[in-house]
N, C-alpha and C positions, 0 to 999 in steps of 0.2 A: 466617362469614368472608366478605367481598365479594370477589366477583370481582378488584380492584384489588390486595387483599392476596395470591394467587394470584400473580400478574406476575412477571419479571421485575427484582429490584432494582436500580435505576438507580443509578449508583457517580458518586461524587462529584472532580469536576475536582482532578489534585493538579499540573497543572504540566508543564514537561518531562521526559519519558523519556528514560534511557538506558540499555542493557542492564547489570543487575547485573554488578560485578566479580568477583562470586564466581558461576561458571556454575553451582552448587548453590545457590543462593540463588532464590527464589520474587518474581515479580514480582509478582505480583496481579494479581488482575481490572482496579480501576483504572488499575494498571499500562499494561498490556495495550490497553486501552480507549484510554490516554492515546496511547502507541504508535503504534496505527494511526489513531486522529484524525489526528495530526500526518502520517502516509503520507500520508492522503489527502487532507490539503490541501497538501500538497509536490506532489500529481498533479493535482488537480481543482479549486484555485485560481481558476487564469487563467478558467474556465467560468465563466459565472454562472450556469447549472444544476448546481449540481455534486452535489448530490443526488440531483434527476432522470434526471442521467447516470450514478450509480453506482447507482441502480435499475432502467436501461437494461443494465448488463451483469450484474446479479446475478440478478434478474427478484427481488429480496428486497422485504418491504414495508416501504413511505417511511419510515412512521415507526421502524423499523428504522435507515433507514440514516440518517436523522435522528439518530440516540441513536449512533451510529460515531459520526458526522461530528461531533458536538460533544463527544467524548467518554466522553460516559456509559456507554456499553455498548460492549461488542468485537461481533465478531461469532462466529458458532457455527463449525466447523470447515468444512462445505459451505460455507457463503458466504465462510470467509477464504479457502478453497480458488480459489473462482471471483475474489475480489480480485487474489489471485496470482495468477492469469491473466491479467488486464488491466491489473496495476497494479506497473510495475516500482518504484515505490518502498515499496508494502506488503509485495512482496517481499522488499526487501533489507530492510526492516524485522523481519520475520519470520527472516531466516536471522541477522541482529546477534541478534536477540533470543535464537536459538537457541544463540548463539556460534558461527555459521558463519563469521565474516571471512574465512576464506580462499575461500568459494563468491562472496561479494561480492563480492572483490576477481578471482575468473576470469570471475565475468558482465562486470564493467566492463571485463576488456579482450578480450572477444568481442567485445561492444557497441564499441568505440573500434576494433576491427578492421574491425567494420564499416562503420563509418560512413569509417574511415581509405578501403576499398575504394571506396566510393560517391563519396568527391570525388577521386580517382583519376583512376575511369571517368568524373565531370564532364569533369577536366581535358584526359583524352585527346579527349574529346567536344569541346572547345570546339576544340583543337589541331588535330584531324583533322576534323572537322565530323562529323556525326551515321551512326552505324554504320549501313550497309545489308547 
């Protein structure tokens, strides 16, 4: 048997995901794969490394995240682990998938509190001039 047939089976593109309606229903591998492709160009897009830069935070090998990014393969628990970490739309990718919507929906309004704070303290900034 050659080494090639040992590998990893690269799973074939089926399209757009969206988290099964039955939360006992099995998404698959491709599934899955499909899934987080889509996270990660919802994230890594606007980059024209965006490979380079997801092997920048994973420390994973390219053609690894080569086979995410188009697809083909998911990634292994360690590396969605560290995805999650850097990548709030693999994220919330991961918690729809798990039928989390209610964690989704309290991250987005931490994040929208934040950010609400941040132009706040702009505002106050501009009105009163720069806090000493």
């Amino acid at each position: 048997m050659s080494s090639l047939n040992k590998d990893r089976k690269i799973q074939a593109n089926s399209g757009k995901v969206v988290p099964p309606d039955d939360p006992g229903r099995r998404l698959g591998a491709s599934g899955f794969a499909a899934a987080v492709s889509e996270a990660l160009h919802r994230e890594f897009d606007g980059n024209g490394s965006a490979v380079k830069a997801i092997v920048g935070l994973t420390s994973a090998n390219e053609r690894a995240v080569k086979n995410w990014y188009q697809g083909k393969n998911g990634p292994s628990g360690e590396f969605l682990v560290l995805l999650c970490r850097h990548s709030d739309q693999v994220l919330e990718t991961v918690l729809l998938l798990a039928g989390r919507q209610d964690l989704v929906t309290a991250k987005k309004l931490v994040d929208a509190k934040g950010k609400l704070h941040e132009m706040l303290s702009l505002i106050d900034e501009i009105e009163n001039g720069p806090a000493r």
